[in-house]
Biopython code that builds the backbone (N, CA, C, O; Angstrom):
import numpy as np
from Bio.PDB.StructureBuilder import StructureBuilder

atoms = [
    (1, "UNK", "N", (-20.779, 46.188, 15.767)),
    (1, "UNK", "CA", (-21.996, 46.581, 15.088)),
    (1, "UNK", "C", (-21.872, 46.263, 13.596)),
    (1, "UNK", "O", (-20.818, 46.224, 12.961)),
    (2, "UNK", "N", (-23.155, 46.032, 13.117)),
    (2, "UNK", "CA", (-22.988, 45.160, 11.713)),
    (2, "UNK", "C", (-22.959, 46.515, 10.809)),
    (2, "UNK", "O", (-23.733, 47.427, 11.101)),
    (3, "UNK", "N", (-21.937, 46.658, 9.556)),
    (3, "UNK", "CA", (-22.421, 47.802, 8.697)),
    (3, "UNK", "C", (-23.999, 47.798, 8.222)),
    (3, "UNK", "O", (-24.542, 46.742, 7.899)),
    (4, "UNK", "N", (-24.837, 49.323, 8.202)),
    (4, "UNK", "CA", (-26.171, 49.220, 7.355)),
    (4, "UNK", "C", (-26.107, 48.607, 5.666)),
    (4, "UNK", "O", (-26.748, 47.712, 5.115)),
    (5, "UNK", "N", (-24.928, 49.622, 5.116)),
    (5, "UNK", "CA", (-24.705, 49.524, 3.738)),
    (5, "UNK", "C", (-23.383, 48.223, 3.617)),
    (5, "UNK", "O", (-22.565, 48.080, 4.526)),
    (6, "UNK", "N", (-23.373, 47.345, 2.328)),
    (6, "UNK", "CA", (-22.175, 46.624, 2.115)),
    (6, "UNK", "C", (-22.000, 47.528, 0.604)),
    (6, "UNK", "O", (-22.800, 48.352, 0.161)),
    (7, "UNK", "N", (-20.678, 47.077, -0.018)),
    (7, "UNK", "CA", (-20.513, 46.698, -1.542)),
    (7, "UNK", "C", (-20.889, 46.007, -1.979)),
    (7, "UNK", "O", (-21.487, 45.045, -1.497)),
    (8, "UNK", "N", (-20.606, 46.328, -3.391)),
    (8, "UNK", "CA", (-21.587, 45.222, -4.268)),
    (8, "UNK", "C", (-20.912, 43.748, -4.124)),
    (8, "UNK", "O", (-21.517, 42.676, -4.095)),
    (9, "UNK", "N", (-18.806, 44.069, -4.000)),
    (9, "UNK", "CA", (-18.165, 43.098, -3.946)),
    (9, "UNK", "C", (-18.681, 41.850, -2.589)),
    (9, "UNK", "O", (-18.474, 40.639, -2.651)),
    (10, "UNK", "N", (-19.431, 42.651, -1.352)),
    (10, "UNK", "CA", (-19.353, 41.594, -0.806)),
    (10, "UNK", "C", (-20.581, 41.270, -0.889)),
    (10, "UNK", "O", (-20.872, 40.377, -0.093)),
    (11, "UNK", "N", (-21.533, 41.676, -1.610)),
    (11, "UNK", "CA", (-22.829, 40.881, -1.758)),
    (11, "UNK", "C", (-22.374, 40.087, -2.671)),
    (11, "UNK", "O", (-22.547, 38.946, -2.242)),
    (12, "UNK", "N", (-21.778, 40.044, -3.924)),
    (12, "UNK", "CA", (-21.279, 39.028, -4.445)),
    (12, "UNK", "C", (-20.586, 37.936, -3.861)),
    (12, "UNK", "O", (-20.795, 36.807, -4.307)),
    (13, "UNK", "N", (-19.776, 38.115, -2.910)),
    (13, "UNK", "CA", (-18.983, 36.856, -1.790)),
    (13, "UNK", "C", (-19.824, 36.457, -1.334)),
    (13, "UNK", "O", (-19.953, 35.250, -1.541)),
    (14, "UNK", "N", (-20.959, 37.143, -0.424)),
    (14, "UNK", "CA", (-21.827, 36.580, 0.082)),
    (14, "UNK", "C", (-22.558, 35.636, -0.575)),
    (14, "UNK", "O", (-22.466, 34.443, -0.285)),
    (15, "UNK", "N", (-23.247, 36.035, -1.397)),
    (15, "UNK", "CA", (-24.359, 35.305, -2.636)),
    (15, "UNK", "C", (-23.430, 34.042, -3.346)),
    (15, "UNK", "O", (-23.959, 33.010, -3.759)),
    (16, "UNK", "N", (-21.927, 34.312, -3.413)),
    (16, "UNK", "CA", (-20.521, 33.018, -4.161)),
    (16, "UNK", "C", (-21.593, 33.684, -5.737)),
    (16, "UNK", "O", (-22.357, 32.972, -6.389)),
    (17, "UNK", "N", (-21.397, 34.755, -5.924)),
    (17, "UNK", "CA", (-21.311, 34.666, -7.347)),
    (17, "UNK", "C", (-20.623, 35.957, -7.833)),
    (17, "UNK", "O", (-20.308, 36.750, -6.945)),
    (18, "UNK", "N", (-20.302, 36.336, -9.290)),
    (18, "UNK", "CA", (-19.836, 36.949, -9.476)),
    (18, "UNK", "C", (-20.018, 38.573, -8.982)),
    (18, "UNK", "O", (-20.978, 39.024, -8.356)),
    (19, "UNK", "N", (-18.796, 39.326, -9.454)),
    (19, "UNK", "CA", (-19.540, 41.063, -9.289)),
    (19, "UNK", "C", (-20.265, 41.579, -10.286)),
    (19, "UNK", "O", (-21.160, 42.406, -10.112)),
    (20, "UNK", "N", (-19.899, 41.093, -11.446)),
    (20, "UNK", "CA", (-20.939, 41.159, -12.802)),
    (20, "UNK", "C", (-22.455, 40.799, -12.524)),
    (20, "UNK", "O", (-23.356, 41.337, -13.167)),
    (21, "UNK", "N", (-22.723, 39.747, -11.412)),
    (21, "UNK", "CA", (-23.781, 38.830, -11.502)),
    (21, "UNK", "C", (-24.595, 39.821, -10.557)),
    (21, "UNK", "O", (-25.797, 40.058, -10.682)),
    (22, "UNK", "N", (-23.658, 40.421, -9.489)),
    (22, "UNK", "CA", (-24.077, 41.262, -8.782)),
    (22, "UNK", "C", (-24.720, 42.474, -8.742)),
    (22, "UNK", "O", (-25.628, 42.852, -8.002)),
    (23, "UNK", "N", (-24.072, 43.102, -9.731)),
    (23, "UNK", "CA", (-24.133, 43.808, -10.459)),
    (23, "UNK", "C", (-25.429, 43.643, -11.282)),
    (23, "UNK", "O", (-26.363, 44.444, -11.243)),
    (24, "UNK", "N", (-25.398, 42.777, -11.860)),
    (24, "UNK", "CA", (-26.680, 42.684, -13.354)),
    (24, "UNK", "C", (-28.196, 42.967, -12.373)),
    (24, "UNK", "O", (-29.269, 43.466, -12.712)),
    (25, "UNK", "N", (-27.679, 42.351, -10.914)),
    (25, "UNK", "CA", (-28.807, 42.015, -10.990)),
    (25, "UNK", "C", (-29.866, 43.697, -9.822)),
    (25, "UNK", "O", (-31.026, 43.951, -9.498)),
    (26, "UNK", "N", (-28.471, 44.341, -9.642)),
    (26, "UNK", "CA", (-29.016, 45.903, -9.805)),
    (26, "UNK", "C", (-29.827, 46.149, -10.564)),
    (26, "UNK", "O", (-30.991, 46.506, -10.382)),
    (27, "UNK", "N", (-29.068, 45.914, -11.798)),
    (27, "UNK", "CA", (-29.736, 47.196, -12.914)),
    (27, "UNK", "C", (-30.687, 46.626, -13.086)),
    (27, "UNK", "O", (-31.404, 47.442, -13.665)),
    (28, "UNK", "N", (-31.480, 45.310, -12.923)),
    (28, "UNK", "CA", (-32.228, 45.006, -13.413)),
    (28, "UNK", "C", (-32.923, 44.953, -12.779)),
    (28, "UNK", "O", (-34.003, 44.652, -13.287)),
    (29, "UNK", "N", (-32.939, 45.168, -11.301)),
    (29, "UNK", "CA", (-34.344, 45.993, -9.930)),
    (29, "UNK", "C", (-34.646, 44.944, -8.936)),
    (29, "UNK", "O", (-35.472, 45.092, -8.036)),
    (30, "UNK", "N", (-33.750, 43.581, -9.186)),
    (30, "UNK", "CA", (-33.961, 42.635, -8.337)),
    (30, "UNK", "C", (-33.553, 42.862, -6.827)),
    (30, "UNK", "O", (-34.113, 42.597, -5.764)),
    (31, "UNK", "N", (-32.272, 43.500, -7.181)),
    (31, "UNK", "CA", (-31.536, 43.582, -5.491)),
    (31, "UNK", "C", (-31.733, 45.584, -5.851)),
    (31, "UNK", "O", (-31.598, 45.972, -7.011)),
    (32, "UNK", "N", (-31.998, 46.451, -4.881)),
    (32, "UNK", "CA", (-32.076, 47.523, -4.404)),
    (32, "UNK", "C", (-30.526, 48.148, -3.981)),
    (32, "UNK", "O", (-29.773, 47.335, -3.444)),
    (33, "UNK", "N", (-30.033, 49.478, -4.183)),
    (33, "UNK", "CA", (-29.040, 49.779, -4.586)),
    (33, "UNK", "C", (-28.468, 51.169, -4.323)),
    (33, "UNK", "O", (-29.051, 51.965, -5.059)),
    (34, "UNK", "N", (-27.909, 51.539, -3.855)),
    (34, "UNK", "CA", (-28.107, 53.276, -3.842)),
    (34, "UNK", "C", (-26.656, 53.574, -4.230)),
    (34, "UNK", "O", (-25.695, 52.996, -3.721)),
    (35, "UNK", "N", (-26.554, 54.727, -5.375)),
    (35, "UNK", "CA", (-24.708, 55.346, -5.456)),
    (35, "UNK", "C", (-24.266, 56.163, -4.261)),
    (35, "UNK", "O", (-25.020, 57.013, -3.787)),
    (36, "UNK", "N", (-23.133, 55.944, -3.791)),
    (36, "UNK", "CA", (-22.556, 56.632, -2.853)),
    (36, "UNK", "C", (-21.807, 57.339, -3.472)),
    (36, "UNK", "O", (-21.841, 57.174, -4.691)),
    (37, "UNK", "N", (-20.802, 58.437, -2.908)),
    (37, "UNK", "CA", (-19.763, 58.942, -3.180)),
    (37, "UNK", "C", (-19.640, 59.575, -4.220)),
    (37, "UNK", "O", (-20.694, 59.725, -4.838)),
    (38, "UNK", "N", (-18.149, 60.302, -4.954)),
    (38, "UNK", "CA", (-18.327, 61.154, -5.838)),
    (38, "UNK", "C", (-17.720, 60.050, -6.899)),
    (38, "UNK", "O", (-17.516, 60.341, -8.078)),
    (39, "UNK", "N", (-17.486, 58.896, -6.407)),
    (39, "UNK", "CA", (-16.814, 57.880, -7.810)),
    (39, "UNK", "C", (-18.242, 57.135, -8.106)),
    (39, "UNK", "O", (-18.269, 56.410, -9.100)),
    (40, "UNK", "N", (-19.423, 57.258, -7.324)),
    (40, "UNK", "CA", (-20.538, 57.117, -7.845)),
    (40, "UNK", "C", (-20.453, 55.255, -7.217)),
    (40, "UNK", "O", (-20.626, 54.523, -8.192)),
    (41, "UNK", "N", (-20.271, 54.544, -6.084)),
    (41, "UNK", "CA", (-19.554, 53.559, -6.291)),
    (41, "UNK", "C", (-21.229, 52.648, -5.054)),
    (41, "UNK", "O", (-21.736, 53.081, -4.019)),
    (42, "UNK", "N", (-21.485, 51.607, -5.706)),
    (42, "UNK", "CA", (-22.881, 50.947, -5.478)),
    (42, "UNK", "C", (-22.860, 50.524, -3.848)),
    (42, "UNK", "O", (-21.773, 50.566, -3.271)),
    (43, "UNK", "N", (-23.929, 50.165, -3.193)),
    (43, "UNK", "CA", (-23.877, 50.166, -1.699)),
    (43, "UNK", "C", (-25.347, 49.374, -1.815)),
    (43, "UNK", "O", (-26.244, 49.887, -2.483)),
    (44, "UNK", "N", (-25.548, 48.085, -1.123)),
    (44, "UNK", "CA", (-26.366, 47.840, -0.752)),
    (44, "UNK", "C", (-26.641, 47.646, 0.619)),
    (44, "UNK", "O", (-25.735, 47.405, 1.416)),
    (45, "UNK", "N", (-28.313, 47.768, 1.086)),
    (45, "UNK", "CA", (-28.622, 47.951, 2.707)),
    (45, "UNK", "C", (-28.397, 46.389, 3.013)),
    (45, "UNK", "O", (-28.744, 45.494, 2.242)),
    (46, "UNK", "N", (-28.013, 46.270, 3.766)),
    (46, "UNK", "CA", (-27.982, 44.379, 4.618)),
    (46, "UNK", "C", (-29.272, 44.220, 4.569)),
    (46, "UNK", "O", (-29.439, 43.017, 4.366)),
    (47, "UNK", "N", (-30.631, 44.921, 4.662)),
    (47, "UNK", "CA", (-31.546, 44.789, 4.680)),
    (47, "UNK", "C", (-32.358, 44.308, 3.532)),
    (47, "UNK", "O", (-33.343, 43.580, 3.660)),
    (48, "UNK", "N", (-32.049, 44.605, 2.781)),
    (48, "UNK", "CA", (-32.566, 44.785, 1.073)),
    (48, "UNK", "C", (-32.185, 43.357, 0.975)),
    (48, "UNK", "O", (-32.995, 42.458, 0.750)),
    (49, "UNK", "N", (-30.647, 43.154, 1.192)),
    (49, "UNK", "CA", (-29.811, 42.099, 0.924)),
    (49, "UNK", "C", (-30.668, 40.597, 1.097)),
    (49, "UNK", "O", (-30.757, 39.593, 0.391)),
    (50, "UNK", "N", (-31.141, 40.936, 2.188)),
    (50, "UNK", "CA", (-32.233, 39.768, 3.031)),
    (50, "UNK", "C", (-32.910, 39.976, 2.340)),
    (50, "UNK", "O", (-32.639, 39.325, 1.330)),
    (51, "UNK", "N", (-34.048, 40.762, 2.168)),
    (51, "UNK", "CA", (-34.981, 41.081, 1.506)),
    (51, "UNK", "C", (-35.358, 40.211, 0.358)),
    (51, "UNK", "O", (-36.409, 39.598, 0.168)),
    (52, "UNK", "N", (-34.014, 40.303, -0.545)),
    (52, "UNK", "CA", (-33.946, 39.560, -2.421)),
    (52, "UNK", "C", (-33.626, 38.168, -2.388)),
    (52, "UNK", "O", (-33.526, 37.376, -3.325)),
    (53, "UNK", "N", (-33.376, 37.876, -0.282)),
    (53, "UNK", "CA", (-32.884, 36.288, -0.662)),
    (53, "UNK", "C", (-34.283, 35.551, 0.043)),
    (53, "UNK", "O", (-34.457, 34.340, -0.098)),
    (54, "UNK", "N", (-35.157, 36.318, 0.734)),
    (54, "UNK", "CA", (-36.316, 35.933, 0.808)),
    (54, "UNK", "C", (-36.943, 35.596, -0.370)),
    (54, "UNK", "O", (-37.190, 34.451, -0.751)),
    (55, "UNK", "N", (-37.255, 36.885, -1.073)),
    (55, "UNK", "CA", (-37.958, 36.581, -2.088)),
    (55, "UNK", "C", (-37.335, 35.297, -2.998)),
    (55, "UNK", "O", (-38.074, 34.448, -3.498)),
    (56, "UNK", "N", (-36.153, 35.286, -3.109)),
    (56, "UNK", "CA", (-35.578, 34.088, -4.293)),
    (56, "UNK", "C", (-35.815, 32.752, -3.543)),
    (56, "UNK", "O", (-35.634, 31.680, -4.120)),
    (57, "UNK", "N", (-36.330, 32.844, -1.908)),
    (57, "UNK", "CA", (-36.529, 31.720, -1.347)),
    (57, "UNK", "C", (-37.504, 31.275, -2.095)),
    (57, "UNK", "O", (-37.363, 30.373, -2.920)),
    (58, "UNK", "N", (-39.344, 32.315, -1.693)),
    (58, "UNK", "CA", (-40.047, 32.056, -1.989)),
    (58, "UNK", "C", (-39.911, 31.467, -3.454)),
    (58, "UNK", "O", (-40.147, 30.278, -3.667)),
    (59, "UNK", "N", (-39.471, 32.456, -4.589)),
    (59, "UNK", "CA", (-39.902, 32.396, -6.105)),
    (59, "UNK", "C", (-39.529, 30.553, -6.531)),
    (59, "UNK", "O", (-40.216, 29.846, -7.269)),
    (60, "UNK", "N", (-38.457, 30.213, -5.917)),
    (60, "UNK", "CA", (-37.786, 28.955, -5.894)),
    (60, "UNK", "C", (-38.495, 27.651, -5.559)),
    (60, "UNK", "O", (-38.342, 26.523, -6.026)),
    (61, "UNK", "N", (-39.607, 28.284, -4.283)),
    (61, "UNK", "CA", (-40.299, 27.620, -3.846)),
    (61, "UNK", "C", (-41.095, 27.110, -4.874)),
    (61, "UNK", "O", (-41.244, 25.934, -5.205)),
    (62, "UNK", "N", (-41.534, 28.010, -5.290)),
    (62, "UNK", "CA", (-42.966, 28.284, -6.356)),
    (62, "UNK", "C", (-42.828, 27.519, -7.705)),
    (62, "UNK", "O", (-43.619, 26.974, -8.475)),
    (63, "UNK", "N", (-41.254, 27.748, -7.651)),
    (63, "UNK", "CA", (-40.987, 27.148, -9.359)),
    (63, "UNK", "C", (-41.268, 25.454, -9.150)),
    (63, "UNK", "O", (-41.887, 24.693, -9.892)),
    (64, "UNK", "N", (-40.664, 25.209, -8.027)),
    (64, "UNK", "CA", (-40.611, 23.660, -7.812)),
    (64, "UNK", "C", (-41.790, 23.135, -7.624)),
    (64, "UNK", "O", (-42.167, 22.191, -8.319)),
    (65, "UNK", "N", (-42.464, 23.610, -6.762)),
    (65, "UNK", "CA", (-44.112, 23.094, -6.761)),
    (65, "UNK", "C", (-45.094, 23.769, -8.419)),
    (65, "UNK", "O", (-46.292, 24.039, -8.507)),
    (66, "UNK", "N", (-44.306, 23.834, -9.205)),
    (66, "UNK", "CA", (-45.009, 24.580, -10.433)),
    (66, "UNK", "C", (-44.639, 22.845, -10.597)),
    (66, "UNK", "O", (-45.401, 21.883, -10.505)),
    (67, "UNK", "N", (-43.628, 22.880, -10.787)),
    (67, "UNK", "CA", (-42.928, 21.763, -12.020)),
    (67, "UNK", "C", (-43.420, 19.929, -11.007)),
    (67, "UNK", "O", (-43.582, 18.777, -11.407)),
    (68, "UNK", "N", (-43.472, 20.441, -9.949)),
    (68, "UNK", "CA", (-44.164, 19.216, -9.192)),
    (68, "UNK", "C", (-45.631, 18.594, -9.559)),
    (68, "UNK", "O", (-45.965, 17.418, -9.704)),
    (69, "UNK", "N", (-46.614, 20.159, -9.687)),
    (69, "UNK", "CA", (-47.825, 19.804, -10.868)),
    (69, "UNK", "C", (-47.848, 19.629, -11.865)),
    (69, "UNK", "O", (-48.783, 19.213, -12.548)),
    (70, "UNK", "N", (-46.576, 19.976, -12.227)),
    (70, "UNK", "CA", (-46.320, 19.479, -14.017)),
    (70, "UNK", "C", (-46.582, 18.138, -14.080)),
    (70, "UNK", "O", (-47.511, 17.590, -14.674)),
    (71, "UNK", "N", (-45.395, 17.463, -13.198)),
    (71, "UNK", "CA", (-45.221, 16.702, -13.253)),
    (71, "UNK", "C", (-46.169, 15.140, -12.722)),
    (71, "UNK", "O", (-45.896, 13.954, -12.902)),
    (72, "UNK", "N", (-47.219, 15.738, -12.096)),
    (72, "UNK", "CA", (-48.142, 14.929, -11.537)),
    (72, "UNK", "C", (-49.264, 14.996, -12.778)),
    (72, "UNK", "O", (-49.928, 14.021, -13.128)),
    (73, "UNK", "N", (-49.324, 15.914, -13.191)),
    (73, "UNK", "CA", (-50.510, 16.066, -14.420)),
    (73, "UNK", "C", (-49.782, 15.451, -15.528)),
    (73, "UNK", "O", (-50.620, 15.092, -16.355)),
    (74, "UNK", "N", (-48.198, 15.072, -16.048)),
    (74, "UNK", "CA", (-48.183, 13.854, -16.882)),
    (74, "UNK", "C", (-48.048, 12.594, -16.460)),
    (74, "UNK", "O", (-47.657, 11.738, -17.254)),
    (75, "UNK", "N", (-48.287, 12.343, -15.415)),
    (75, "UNK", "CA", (-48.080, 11.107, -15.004)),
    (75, "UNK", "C", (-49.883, 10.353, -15.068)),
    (75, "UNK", "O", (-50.225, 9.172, -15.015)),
    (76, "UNK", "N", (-50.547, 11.360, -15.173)),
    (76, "UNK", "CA", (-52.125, 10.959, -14.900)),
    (76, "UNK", "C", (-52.319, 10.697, -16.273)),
    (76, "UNK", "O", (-53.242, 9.989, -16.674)),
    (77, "UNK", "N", (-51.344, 11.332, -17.141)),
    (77, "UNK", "CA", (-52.022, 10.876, -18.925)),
    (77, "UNK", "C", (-51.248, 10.038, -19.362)),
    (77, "UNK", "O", (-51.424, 9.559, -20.482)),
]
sb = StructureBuilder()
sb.init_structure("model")
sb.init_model(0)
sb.init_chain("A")
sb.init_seg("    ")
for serial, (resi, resn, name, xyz) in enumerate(atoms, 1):
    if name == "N":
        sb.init_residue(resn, " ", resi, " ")
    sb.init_atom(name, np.array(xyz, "f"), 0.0, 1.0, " ", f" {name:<3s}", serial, name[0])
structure = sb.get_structure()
């Protein structure tokens, strides 16, 4: 059975980026987060986890077809 909650460490392995990166991107409301324990120590749902790599699918999507109309609207001038 798959754990509900991981660490932050292995969302960072997972994601190949740092625990800092992992981390930042808590505090800053991107990835969802809850403290466990009495050392206060971060836990994310596998669910959530999916969740922030959907969305970075989409946002990724979006940026590229941004810069794809960029790029078609200087080619017309």
């Amino acid at each position: 059975m798959q754990p509900r909650f991981i660490p932050l460490s292995d969302v960072a392995e997972l994601l190949s980026i740092s625990a800092s990166q992992a981390y930042a991107l808590v505090r800053s409301g991107e990835l969802r987060a809850i403290k466990v324990g009495g050392r206060g120590q971060w836990r994310v749902e596998t669910t959530e986890l999916e969740s922030y790599i959907e969305r970075s699918y989409a946002a990724t999507a979006q940026a590229l077809e941004e810069e794809r109309a960029r790029e078609r609207e200087s080619q017309r001038h």
